[in-house]
N, C-alpha and C positions, 0 to 999 in steps of 0.2 A: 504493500500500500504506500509506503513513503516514497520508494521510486517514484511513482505515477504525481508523486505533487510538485510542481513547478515552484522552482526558488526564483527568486530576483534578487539581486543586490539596492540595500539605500543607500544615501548617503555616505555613509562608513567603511561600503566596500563591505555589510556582513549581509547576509544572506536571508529572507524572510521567505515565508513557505505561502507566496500569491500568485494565480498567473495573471493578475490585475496590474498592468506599467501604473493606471492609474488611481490604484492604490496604493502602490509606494510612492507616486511621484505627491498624491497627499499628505502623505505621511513624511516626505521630506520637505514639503512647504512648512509644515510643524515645526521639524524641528529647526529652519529657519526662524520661524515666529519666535520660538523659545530662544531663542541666543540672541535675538535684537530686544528681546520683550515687545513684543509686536502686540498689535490687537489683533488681530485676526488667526489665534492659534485654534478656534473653532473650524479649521479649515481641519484638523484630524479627523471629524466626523463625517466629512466626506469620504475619507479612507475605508472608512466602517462603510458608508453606501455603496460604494465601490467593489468590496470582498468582506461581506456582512459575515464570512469565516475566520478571517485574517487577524491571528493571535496579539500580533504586535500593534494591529490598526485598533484591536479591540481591549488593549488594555492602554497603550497610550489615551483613547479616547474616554474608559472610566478613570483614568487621574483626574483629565481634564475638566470633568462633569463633575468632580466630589464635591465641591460647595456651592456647584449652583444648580444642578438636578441630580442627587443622590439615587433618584429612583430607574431616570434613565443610565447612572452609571455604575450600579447594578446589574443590569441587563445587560450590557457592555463586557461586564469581568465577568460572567455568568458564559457567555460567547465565548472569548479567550480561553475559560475553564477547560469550555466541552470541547475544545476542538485542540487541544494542548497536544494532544499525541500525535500530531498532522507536524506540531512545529519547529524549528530548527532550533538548534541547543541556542545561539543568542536569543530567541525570541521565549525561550523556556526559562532562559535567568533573567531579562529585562520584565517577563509574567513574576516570577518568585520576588525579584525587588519591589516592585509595584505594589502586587496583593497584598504583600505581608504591610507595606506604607498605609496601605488603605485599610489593615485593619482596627476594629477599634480600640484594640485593647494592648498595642503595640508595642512594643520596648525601641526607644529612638536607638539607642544604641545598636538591637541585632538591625534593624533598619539600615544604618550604618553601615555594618558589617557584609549585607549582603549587596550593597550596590558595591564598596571595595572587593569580593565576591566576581563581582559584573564586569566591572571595572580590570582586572587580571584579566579577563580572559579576551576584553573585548575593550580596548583602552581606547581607542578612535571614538567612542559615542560621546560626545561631547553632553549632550543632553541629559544623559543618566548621569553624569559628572554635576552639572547642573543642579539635577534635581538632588542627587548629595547632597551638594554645598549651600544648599534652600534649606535642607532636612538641620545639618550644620548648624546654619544661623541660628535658627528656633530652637537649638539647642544650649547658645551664646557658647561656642566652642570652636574661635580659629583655628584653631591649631588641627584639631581635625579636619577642617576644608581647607588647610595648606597642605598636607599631607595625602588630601584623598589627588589633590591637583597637580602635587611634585609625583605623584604617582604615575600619572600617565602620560604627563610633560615629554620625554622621551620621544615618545612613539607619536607626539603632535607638535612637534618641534615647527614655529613656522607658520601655523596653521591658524586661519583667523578666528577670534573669539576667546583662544585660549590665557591669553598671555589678561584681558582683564580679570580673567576669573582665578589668573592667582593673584593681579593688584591687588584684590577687594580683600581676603585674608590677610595677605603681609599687613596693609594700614590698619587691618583690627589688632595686629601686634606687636602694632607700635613701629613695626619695620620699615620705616619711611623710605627709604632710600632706595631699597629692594622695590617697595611698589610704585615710585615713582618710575623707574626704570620696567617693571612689567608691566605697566599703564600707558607709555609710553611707546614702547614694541606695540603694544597692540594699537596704539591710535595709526602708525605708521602704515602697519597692513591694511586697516582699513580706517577711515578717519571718520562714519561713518558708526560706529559702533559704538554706542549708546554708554556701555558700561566701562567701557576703559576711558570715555570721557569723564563719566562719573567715579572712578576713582581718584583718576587725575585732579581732577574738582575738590576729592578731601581728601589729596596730599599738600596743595596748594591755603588748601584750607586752612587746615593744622597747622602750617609755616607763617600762617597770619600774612599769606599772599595775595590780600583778597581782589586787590584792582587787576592780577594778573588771571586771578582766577572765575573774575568775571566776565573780563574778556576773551577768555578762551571757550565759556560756558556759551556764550551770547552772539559768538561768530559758530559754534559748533550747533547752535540750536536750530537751523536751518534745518538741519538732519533728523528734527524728533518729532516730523508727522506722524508716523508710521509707530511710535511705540505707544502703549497702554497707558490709560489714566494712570497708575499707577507712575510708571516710571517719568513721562512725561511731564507731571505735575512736582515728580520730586525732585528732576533735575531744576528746576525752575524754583524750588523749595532750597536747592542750595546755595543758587544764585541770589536769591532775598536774602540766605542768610549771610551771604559775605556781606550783599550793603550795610545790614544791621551792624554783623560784628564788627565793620568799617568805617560805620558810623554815617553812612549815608543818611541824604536826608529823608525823610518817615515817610515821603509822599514818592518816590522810588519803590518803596518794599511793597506800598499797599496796590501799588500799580501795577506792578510783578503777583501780588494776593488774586488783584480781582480781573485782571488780563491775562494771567495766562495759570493761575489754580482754580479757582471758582468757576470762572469760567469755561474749563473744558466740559464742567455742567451740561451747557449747553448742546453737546455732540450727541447724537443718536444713541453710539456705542457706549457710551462712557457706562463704567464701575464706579457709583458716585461714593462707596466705601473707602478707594484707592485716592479720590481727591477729599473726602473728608480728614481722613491720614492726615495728608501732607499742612491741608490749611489750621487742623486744629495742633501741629505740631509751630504753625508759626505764631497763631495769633496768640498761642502759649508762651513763649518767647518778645512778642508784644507789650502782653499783658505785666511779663516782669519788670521791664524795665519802666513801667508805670504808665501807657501810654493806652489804658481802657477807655480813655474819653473818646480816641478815636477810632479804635476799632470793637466798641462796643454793640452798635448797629451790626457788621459782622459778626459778631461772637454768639449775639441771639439769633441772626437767620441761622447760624450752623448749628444751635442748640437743639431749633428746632425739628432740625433734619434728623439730629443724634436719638431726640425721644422716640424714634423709630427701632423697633427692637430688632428690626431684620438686619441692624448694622454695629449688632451686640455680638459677639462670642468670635468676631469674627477671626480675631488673634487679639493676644496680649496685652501688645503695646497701642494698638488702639482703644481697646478699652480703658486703659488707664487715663488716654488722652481725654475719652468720651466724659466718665469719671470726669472728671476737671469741668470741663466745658458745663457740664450740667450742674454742677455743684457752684460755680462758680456766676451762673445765667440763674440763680434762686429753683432749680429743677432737681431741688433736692431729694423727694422722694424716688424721682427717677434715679437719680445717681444708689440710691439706696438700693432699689431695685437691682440694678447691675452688682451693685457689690456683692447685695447675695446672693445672686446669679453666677461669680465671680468664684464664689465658697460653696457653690451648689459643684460648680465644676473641677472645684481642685478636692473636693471630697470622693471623686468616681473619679480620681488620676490612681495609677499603681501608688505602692508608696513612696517607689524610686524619685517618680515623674512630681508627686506631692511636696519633698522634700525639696527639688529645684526649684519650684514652682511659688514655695511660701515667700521668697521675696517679692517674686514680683506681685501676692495679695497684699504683702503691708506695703508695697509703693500704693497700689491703687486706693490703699486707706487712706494714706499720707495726704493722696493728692484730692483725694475730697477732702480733707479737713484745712489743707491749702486753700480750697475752693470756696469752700466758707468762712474762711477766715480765722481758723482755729492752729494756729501756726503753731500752739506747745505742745496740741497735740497730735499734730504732724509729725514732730520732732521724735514724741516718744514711739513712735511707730517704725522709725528708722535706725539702722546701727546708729551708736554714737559718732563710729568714723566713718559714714557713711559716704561711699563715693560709686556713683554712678554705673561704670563698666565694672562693674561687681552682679550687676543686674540686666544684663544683653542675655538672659535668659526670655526674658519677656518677648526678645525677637525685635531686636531696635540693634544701628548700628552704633558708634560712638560718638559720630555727632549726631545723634538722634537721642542716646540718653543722655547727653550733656545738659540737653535743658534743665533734668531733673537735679544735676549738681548746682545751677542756678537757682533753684526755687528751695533748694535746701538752703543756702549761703544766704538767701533772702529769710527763712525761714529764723533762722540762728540769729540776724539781724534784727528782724521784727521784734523778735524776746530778746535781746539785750546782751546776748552772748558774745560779746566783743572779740574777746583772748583767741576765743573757739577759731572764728571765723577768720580771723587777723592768718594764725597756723596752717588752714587749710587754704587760703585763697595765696598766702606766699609762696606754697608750695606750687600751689596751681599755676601760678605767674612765671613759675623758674619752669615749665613745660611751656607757656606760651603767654612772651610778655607782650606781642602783640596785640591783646583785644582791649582795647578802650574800658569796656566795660567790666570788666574784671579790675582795673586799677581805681572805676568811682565804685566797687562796692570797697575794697579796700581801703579808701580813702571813708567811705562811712564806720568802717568798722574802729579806721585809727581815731575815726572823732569820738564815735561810744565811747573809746577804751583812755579820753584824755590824752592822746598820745600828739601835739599840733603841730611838731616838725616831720612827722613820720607822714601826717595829714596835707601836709601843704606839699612836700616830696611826689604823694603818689596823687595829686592834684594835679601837680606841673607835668608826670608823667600819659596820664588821661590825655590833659588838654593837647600835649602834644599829639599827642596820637588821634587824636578826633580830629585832628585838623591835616594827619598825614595820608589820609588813603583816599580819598573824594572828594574833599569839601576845594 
């Protein structure tokens, strides 16, 4: 029987068991979509219409479906199951990675193990590389999607897409220099590729390069028709954040908010989850450095979006954001709701997954009592030395949970903690004494703590730098 079934090669040069070109040639439009983050990676399910048999067409296509029709991608791995003995040992480990990803009760780690598994035998698939180093994130574990990437490096020596998707690791470990230089190979191969801009973008970042790294963002953004609310709205999410941290002027960032984040609202396609992300990560960020008179009006239309519970559970870190948003727009019972909503779901986690996971419940405490203004008892909710990339468990990068070291620093502030905060924001400043705003919280803390030459020091140092990158 397996003689009689017709192979084709994808993509990768590995072999699928279709006599359908136009189902593989579906299924390799996909995994283009995947490695740009495209919006149109719905284009697998043509693969499925194509060869409604076709292992690989039928289990890429239930990942694809798990959070937004669970029922048709069911049906889908249900496909793939029956027809498993028909299919070629790659399309029998890229099934075993998948299903086991999909099921409910999963251990992230054998997850892990079985696409490196996948990965060995079959190191060209870029997109199971991918979906690792997704799996990774949500784990807050560089160091595993450096390793799952230096793994198959080798044998994709050259090869477009690769060389961003070891930037994104190296910068989560701090290894600038490294991921400057793999972010940089891969803009060259294709200039065009979305994610090694975005690398590039926060390594430039982190160097407090932020005029260079706006105009790299902003000549490179001609290229981000084609990728998903998501990614689209959060390159443009880092672009706001250099003017902030650069001190541009407020009427720049919110023109960047409502041009080109809110706004992709507007498109047919749009995942208004993927732009609510990115906007309530800014107006957060806003909000701290005191500036709700003007983007309060926003803060309530998005509030109002938030009280929609189909844009609850969706991951972690947006909830914690949502959390905020509602607790801080008087939607306090909502935010309740979520919270225990929040402990409804880390009480059904393993206890493996429960133990990782308790941080990111007391952040999302934290940041409602932030929200309504309960700032000591935010505090108690958090490590005493609490700092931020300690909690990329939640599924945020490090300048995504930076915020949350700012609302803590503000936090410490509000209640009169001077010494505290003086300790942690100098050490902060010896990593990057570029940002403006890190030397006027400084400069508040030396005024709490009587200290007026340390105060007028880190005055002169602000003011210089507010006046260096835009103004």
């Amino acid at each position: 029987m397996d003689e009689e079934v017709v192979k084709l090669e994808d993509r990768w040069g590995y072999q699928v068991a279709t006599s359908s070109q136009a189902c593989v040639s579906a299924i390799n439009s996909y995994y283009h979509q995947v490695l740009i983050y495209g919006r149109e990676r719905s284009v697998i399910l043509e693969a499925v219409a194509h060869d409604k048999h076709c292992v690989l067409a039928n289990i890429l296509a239930a990942h694809y479906l798990q959070s937004s029709d669970s029922s048709r991608a069911l049906t889908c791995l249900h496909a793939a199951k029956s027809h498993l003995e028909h299919a070629t040992f790659y399309e029998k480990l890229v099934f075993e990675a998948i299903n086991y990803l999909l099921s409910v009760d999963r251990d992230d780690d054998v997850a892990v193990e079985l696409h490196s598994k996948l990965l060995k035998e079959f190191p060209r698939d870029l997109v199971s590389l991918k979906r690792a180093q997704v799996l990774c994130f949500y784990m807050g574990l560089p160091d595993l999607s450096l390793s799952l990437v230096q793994q198959v490096l080798p044998q994709n020596d050259g090869e477009n897409y690769i060389y961003g998707m070891l930037a994104f690791p190296l910068l989560e470990l701090g290894r600038m220099e490294d991921a400057e230089n793999a972010a940089r190979k891969g803009f060259e191969i294709n200039k065009r590729d979305g994610w090694s801009q975005h690398a590039l973008c926060h390594v430039l970042q982190y160097r407090c390069c932020f005029r260079e790294a706006v105009k790299f963002m902003e000549e490179s953004s001609s290229s981000w028709g084609s990728l998903s609310s998501f990614m689209l709205t959060h390159n443009w999410w880092h672009v706001a954040l250099c003017y902030l941290e650069g001190n541009a002027p407020m009427q720049r960032i919110l023109q960047i908010y409502d041009n080109y984040i809110w706004k992709e609202l507007d498109k047919n396609d749009t995942v208004g989850a993927e732009v609510y992300l990115n906007a309530a990560g800014l107006l957060l960020r806003l909000y701290i450095r005191g500036e709700l008179d003007i983007i309060s009006d926003r803060l309530k239309l998005l509030a109002e979006c938030l009280t929609n519970q189909e844009n609850w559970h969706i991951e972690w870190h947006f909830d914690v954001l949502i959390v905020w948003t509602l607790a801080q727009t008087g939607e306090i019972s909502k935010a309740e709701d979520l919270l225990t909503g929040l402990k409804s779901r880390l009480l059904r986690m393993t206890k493996k997954k429960q133990e990782r996971m308790q941080r990111g419940m007391m952040l999302a405490e934290a940041l409602n009592a932030y929200g309504i203004g309960d700032d000591k008892h935010g505090l108690e909710l958090l490590d005493p030395d609490f700092d931020a990339t300690d909690y990329k468990i939640i599924g945020a990068s490090d300048e995504q949970v930076d915020v949350f070291n700012e609302v803590w620093y503000n936090m410490l502030l509000n209640t009169g903690k001077a010494l505290k905060v003086i300790e942690v924001l100098e050490k902060q400043i010896k990593k990057r004494d570029g940002v403006p705003y890190l030397w006027r919280l400084l400069e508040r803390g030396y005024k709490l703590a009587n200290k007026p030459e340390e105060e007028r020091i880190a005055n002169q140092k602000a003011t210089a730098l507010e006046s260096r990158y835009f103004n």
